[in-house]
PAKE-592113 format. One record per residue (C-alpha): residue number from 1; x, y, z. Coordinates in steps of 0.001 Angstrom, whole numbers. Layout:
<atoms>
ATOM   seq         u         v         w
ATOM   NUM         X         Y         Z
...
</atoms>
This chain:
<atoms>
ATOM   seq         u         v         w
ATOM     1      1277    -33087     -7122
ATOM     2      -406    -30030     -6264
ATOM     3      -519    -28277     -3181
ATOM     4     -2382    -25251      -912
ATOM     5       223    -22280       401
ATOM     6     -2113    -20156      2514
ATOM     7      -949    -16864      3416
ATOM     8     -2802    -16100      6600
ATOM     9     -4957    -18208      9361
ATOM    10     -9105    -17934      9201
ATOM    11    -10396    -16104     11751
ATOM    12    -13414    -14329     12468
ATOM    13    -11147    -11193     13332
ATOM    14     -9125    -11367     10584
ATOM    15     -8400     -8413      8132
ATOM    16     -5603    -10844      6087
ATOM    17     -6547    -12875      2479
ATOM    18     -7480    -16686      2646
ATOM    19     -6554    -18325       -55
ATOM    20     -8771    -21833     -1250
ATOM    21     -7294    -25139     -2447
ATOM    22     -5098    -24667     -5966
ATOM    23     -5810    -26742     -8613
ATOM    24     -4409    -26918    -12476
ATOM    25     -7218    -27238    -14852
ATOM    26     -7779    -27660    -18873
ATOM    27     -4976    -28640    -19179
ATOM    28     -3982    -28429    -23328
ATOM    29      -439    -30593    -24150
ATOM    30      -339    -29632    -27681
ATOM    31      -643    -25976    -26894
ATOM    32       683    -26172    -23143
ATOM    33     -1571    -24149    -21345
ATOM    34     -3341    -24707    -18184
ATOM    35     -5615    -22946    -16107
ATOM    36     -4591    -22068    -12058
ATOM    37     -7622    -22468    -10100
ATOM    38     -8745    -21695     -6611
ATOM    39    -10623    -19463     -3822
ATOM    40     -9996    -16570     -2453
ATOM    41    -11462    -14195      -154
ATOM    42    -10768    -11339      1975
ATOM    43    -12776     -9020      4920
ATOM    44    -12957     -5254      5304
ATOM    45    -12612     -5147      1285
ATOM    46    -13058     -1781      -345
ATOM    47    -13485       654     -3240
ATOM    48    -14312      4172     -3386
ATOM    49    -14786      6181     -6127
ATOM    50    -15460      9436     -4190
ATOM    51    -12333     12369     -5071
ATOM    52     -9732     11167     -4450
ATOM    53    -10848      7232     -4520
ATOM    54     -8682      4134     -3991
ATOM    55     -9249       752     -3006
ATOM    56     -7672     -2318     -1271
ATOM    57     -6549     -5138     -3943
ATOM    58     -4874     -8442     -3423
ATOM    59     -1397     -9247     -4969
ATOM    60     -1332    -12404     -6182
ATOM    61      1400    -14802     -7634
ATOM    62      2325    -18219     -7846
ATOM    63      5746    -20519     -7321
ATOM    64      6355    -23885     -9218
ATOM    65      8920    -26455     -9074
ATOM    66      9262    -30115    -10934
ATOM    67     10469    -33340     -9653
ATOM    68     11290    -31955     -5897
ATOM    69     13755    -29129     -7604
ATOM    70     14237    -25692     -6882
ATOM    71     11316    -23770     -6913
ATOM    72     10690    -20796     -9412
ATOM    73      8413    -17565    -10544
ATOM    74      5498    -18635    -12291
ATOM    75      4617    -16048    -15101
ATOM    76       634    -15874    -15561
ATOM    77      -778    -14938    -19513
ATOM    78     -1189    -11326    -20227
ATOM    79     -4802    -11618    -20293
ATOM    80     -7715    -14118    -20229
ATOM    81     -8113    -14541    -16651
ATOM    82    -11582    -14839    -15606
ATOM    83    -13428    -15552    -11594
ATOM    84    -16669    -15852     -9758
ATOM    85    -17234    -12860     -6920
ATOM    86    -19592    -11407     -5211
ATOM    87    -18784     -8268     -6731
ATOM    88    -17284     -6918    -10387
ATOM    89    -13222     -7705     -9964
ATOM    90    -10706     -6285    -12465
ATOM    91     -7456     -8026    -12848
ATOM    92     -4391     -5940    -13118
ATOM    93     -1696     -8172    -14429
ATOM    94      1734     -6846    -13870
ATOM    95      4812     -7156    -15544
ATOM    96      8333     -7518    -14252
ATOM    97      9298     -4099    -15094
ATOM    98      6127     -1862    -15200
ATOM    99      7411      1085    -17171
ATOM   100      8792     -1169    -20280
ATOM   101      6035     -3170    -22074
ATOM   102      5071     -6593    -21680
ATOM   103      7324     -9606    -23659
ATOM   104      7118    -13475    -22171
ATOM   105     10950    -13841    -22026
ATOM   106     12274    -10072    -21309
ATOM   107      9480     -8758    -19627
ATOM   108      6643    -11498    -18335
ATOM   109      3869    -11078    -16325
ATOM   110      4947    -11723    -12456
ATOM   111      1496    -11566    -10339
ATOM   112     -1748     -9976    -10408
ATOM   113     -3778     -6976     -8660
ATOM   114     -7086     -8379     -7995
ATOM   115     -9660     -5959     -6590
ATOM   116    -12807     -4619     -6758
ATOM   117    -14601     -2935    -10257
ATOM   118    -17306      -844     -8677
ATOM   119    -17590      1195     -5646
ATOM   120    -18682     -1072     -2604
ATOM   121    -17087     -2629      1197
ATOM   122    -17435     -5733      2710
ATOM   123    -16040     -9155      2063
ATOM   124    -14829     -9886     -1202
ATOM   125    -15114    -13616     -2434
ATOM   126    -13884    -15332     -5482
ATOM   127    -15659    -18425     -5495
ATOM   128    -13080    -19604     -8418
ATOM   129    -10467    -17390     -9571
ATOM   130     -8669    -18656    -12804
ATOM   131     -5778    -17755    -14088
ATOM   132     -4131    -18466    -17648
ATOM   133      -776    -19859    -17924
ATOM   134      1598    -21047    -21040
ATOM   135      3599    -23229    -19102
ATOM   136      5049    -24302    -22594
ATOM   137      6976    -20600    -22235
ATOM   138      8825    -22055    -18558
ATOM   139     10389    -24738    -20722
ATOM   140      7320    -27217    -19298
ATOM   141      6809    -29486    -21434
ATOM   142      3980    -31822    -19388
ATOM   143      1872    -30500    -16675
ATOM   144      2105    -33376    -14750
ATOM   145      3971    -34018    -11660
ATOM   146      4264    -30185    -11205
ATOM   147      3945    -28598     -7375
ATOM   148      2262    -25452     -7190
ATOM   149      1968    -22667     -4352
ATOM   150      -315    -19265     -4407
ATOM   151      1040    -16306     -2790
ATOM   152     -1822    -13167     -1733
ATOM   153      -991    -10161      -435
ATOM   154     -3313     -7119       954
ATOM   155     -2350     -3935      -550
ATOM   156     -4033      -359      -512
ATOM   157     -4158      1871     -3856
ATOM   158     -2179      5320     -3461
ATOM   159     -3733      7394     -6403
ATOM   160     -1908      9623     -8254
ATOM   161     -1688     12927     -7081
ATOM   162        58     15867     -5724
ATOM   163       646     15912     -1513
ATOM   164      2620     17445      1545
ATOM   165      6210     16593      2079
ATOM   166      7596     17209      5747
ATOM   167      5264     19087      8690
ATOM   168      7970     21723      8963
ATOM   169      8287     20549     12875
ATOM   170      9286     17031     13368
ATOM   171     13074     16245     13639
ATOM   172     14703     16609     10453
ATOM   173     11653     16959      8573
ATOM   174     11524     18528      5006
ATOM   175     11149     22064      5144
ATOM   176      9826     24533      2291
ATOM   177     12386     27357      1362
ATOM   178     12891     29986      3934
ATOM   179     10571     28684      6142
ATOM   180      8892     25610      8594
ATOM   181      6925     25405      6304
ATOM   182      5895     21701      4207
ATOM   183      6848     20804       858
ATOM   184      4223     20417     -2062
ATOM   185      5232     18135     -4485
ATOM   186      3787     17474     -7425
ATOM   187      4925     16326    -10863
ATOM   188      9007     16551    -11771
ATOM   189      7487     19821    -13661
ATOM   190      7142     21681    -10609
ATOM   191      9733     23172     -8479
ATOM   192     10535     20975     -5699
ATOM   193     12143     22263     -2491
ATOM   194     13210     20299       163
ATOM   195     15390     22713      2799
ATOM   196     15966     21796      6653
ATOM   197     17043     25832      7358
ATOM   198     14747     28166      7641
ATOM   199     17317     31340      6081
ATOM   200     18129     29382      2685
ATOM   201     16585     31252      -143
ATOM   202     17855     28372     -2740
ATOM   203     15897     27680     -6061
ATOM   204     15578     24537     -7680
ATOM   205     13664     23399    -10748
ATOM   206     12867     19821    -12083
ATOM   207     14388     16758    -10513
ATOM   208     16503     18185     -8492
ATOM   209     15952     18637     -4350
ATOM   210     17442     20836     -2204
ATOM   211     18126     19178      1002
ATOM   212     20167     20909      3698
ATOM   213     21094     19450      7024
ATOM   214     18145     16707      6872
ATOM   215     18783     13697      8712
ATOM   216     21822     11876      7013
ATOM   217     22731     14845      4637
ATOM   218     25949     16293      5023
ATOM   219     25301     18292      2096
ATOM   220     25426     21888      2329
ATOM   221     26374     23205     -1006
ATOM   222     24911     25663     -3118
ATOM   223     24095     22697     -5805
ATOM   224     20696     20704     -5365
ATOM   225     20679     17665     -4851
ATOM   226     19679     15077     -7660
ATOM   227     17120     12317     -7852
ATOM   228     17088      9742    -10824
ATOM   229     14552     11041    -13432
ATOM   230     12524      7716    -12486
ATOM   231     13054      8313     -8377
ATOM   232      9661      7186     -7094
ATOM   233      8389     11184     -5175
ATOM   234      5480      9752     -4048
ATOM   235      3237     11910     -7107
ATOM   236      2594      8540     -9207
ATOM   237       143      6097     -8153
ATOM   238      1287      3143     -6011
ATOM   239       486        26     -4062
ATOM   240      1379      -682      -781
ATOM   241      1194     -3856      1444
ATOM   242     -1991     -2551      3981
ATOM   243       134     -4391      6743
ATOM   244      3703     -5271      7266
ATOM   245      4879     -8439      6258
ATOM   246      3902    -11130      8782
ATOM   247      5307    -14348     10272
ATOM   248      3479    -16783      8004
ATOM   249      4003    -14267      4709
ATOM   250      7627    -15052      5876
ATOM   251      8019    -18867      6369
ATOM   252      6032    -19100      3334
ATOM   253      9084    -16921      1216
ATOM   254     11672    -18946      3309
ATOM   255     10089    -22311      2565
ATOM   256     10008    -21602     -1637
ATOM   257     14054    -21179     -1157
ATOM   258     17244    -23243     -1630
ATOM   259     18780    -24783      1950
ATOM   260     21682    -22194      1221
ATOM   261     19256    -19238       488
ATOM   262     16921    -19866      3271
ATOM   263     19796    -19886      5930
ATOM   264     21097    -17050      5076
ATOM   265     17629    -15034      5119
ATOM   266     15907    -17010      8513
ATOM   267     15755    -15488     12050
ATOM   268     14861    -18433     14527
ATOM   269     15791    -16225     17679
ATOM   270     12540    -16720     19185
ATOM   271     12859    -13083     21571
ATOM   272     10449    -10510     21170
ATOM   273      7258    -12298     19861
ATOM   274      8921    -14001     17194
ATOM   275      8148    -17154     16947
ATOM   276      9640    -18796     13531
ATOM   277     11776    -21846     13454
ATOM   278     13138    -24631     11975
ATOM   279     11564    -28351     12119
ATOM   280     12871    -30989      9919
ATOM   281     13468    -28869      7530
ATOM   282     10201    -26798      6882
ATOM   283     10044    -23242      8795
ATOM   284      7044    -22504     10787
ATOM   285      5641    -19942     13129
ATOM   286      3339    -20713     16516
ATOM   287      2145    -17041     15656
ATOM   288      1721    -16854     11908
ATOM   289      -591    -13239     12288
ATOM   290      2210    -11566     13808
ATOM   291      4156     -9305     11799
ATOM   292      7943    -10406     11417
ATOM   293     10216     -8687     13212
ATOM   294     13973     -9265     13620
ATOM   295     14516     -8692      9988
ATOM   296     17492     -6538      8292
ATOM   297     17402     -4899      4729
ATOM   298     19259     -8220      2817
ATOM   299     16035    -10183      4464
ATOM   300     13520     -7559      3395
ATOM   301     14998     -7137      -329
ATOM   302     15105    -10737      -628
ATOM   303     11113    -11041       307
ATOM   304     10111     -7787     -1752
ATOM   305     12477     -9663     -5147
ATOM   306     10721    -12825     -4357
ATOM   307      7381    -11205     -4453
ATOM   308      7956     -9484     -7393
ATOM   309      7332     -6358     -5457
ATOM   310      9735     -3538     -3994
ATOM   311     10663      -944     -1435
ATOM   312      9234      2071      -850
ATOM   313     10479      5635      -726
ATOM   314     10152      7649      2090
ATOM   315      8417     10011       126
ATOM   316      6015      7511      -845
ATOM   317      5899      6479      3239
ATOM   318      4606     10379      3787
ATOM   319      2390     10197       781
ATOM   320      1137      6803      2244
ATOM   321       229      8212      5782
ATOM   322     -1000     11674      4763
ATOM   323     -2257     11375      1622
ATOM   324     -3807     14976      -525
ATOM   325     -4476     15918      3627
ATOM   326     -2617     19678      4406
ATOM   327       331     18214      6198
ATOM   328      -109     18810     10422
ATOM   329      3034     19413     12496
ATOM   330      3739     16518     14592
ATOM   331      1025     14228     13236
ATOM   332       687     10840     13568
ATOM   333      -224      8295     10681
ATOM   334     -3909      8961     11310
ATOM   335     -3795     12509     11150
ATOM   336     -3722     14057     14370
ATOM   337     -1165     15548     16985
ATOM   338     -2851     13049     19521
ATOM   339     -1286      9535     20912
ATOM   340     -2772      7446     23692
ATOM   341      -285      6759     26660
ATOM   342     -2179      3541     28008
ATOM   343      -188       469     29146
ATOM   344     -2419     -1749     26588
ATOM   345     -3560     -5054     28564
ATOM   346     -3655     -7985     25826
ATOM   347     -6729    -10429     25318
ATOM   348     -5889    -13792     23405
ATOM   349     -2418    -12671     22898
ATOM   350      -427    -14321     19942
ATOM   351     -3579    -15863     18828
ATOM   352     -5498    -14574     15563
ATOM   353     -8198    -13181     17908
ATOM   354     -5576    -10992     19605
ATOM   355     -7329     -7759     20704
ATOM   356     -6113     -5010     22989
ATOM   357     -8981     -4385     25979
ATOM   358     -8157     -1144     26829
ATOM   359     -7299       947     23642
ATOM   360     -8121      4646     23138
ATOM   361    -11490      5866     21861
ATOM   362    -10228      9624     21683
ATOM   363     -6542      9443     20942
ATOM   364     -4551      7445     18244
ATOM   365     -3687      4098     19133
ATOM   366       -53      2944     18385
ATOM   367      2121        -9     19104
ATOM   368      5439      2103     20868
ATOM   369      6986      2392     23882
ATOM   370      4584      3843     26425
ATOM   371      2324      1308     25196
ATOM   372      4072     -2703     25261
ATOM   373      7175     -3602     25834
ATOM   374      6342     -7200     24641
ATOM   375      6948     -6717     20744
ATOM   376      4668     -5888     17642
ATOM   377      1368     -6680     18174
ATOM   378      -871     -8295     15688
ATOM   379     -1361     -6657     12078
ATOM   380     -4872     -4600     12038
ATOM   381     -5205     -5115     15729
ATOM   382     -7015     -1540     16489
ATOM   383     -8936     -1894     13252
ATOM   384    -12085     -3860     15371
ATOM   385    -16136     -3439     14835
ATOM   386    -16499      -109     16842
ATOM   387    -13102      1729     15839
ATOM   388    -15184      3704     13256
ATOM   389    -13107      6082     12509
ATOM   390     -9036      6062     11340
ATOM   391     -7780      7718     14797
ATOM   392     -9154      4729     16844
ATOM   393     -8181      2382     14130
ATOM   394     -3879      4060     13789
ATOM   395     -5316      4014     10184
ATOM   396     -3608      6301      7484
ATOM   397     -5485      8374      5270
ATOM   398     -5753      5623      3033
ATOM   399     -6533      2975      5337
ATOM   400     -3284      1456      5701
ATOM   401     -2394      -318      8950
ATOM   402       544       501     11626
ATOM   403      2182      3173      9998
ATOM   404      2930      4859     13062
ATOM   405      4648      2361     15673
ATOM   406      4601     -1688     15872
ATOM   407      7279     -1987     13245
ATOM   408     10159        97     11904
ATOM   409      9263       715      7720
ATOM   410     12300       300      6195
ATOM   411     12555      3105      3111
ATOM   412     14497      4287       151
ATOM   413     15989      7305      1983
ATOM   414     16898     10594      -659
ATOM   415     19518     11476      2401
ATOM   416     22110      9390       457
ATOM   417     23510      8983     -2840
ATOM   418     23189      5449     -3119
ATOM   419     19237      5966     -2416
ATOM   420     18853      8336     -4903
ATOM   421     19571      6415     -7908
ATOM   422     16396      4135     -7325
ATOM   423     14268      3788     -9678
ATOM   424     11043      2091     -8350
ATOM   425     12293     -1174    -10294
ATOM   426     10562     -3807     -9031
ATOM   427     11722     -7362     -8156
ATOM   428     11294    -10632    -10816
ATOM   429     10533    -13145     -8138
ATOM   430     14253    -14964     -8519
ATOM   431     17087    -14771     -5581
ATOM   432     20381    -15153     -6353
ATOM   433     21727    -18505     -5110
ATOM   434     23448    -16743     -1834
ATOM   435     19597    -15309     -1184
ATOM   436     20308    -11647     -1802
ATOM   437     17908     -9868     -3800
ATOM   438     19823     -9154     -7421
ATOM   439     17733     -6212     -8737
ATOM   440     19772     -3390    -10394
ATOM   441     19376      -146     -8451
ATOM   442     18463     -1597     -5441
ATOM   443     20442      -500     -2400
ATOM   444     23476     -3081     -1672
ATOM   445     23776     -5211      1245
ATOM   446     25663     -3057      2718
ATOM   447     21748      -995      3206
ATOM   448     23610      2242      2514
ATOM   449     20900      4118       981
ATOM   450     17897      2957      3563
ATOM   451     16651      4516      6462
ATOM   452     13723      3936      8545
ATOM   453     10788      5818      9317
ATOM   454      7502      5466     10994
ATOM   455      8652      4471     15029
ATOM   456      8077       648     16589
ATOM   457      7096      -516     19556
ATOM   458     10621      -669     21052
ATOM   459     10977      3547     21386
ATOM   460      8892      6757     21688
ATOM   461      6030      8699     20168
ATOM   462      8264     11276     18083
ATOM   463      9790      7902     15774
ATOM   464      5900      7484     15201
ATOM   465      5325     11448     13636
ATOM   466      5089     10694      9932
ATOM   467      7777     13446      9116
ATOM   468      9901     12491     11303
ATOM   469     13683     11730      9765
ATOM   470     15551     11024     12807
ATOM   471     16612      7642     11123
ATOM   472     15621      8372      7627
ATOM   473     19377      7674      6276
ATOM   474     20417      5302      9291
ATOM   475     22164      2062      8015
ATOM   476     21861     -1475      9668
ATOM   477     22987     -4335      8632
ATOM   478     22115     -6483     11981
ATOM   479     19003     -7437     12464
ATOM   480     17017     -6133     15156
ATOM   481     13886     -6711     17025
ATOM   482     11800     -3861     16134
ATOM   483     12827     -4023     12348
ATOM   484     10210     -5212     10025
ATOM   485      8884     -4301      6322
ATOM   486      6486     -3399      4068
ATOM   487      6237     -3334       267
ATOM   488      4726     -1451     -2888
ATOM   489      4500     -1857     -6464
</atoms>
């Protein structure tokens, strides 16, 4: 039997990926192969070319199981994939672990980056999208009586490149030596200097970082302090989710787990505009273009393993707001100082058509405090025909979504040991059977070694500055309601 997982609801308002019936074609017994077809299609879709370009691009990846089992990671071919569009697509597939190469046992392919080959905005169809697959290799030997689900995910290109780190201003913001002054970072070749006091003189060369008295650094010594050699900075190129993960993206990951996994990673609270729960046995959400709040690091490890993705730095969080931009003290994700104040009044709330009526044509628009005190508002919500420009839109330089406010992003933090080792590994799509995410360097449960950055809707403007560090090595393990997540590869 073969089934449809979509990701996200139609609507004519809707920035999120639709995803068409899946079907298993040419099917080949002797050589067991198979082709996975089906439609996809997203709005708002972009590349530029321009200095410095980047583009959106979907993430997709697929689940199987056989005979009602457990389900499992599909692993697409290396190559051969092939689709339809109304514009030139490349296909990006991606390994488990990016920086070793590609083997179908050690080191298979995991998911896709789908996006656009030539400069051009709009909607982005795939009238069929097919993608190779040895199922012969996932110890398949007939393609019959197999169920099937397709995962998509929106994500924004971060090119390569050197940027700002820290305004020099916001609370325990990176500082440059002997100064308020921001942090360039480049390549681990350059000198990197990351000081919260203005009379430290310190000098520091390759991967090392001087951070004194930034949030969650007790560190004062004359010794920098070290990054793994792979530590994600924020320099390499990256992709990140252009919204954070939403209520269907997360009944969809809870429904592809075990009874035992899935209890131990579901929130069925129902406070705060979260809406998931339980029904004989399936998990669904009355509000499915909401983003998912109420989550805790074990739940957001879990979903970035299972997507084969991972966490993000807060380096790469700064990089991801700013981008090559001179940094601004006490900006905001879109790249001013300024932050409406407006009690926002709420038209066809907790539908897909959710809108705000009164939102700022001057200042930034953010989901925080002075603004709701409902809960996260809908993913893209600001990013409506007329908000032609990022400040109207809470856009990042990159045209990523809700950076400042809505959600909390939970990051890699460098103001702790245990989230300096990381080294960008990214998940394999497997759980372990207790539903914790089993990757390597990962932070443990115990989320020593995360912090969170970026403000929520639940308390004030300066959470929302993008250098802001207030929280940047805080630890929870209990979920809360303004906690959500966001991931990158």
């Amino acid at each position: 039997m073969l089934i449809l997982c979509c990701l996200c609801v139609v609507g004519l308002r809707a920035n999120h990926i639709q995803v068409g019936q899946l079907t298993l074609t040419d099917i080949d017994p002797i050589k067991k192969t198979a082709v996975l077809q089906c439609q996809l299609r997203w709005q708002n879709s972009w590349r530029s070319d321009a200095n410095p370009g980047n583009h959106d691009a979907a993430w997709v990846f697929f689940k199987f199981r056989r005979n009602n089992g457990d389900w499992q990671h599909l692993h697409p071919a290396p190559q051969g994939h092939s689709a339809t569009a109304t514009s030139p697509v490349s296909f990006q597939p991606e390994s488990a672990n990016p920086r070793e190469s590609f083997h179908p046992t050690r080191n298979p392919i995991v998911g896709l980056l789908l996006y656009r080959a030539t400069p051009g905005k709009g909607t982005l169809i795939f009238d069929t999208l097919r993608i190779q697959w040895h199922y012969g290799q996932e110890g398949i030997e007939s393609a019959t009586s197999l169920e099937l689900r397709v995962f998509a995910l929106e994500m924004v290109y971060v090119p390569e490149g050197p940027f700002q780190l820290g305004d020099g201003q916001s609370t325990g913001t990176f500082r440059g030596t002997g100064s308020n002054t921001p942090v360039s970072i480049g390549d681990f070749a350059t000198v990197l200097k990351c000081e919260d006091t203005s009379n430290d003189d310190a000098q520091l060369e390759g991967a090392g970082i001087w951070i004194h008295g930034s949030a969650g650094i007790s560190q004062t010594s004359s010794s920098p302090v070290q990054l793994n050699p792979h530590f994600p900075t924020g320099y390499r190129s990256f992709y990140v989710m252009k919204h954070e993960v939403s209520q269907q993206n997360y009944t969809d990951f809870l429904n592809t787990l075990t009874p035992v996994q899935a209890s131990a990673r579901a929130y069925t609270g129902g406070t705060f505009r979260h809406n998931i729960q339980l029904q004989s046995g399936i998990y669904t959400t009355s509000t499915p273009h909401l983003p998912n709040n109420w989550m805790n690091w074990e739940d957001a490890a879990a979903f970035a393993d299972w997507a084969a993705l991972r966490p993000m730095t807060e380096n790469e969080f700064e990089k991801a707001c700013r981008g090559n931009q001179t940094a601004l003290g006490g900006e905001f994700a879109w790249g001013t100082t300024g932050i409406t104040n407006n009690s926002y009044l709420l038209q066809a709330a907790g539908t897909i058509a959710e809108s705000v009526s009164n939102s700022s044509s001057i200042a930034g628009n953010a989901v925080y405090d002075q603004t709701t005190t409902l809960g996260p508002f809908r993913s893209g919500i600001f990013a409506e025909p007329g908000s032609n420009n990022r400040v109207q839109a809470g856009a990042s330089f990159w045209g990523i979504m809700e950076l400042s406010g809505n959600l909390v992003e939970l990051c890699i933090t460098i103001g702790r040991a245990e989230g300096r080792v990381f080294t960008g590994r990214c998940g394999d799509g497997i759980l372990d059977a207790s539903g914790v995410a089993n990757v390597a360097d990962w932070p443990a449960s115990s989320a020593i070694g995360i912090g969170f950055r970026g403000g929520s809707w639940l308390f004030g403007s300066n959470l929302c500055r993008v250098s802001d560090r207030q929280d940047a090595a805080t630890n929870f393990t209990t979920r809360f309601e303004d906690i959500g997540f966001r991931a990158v590869r």
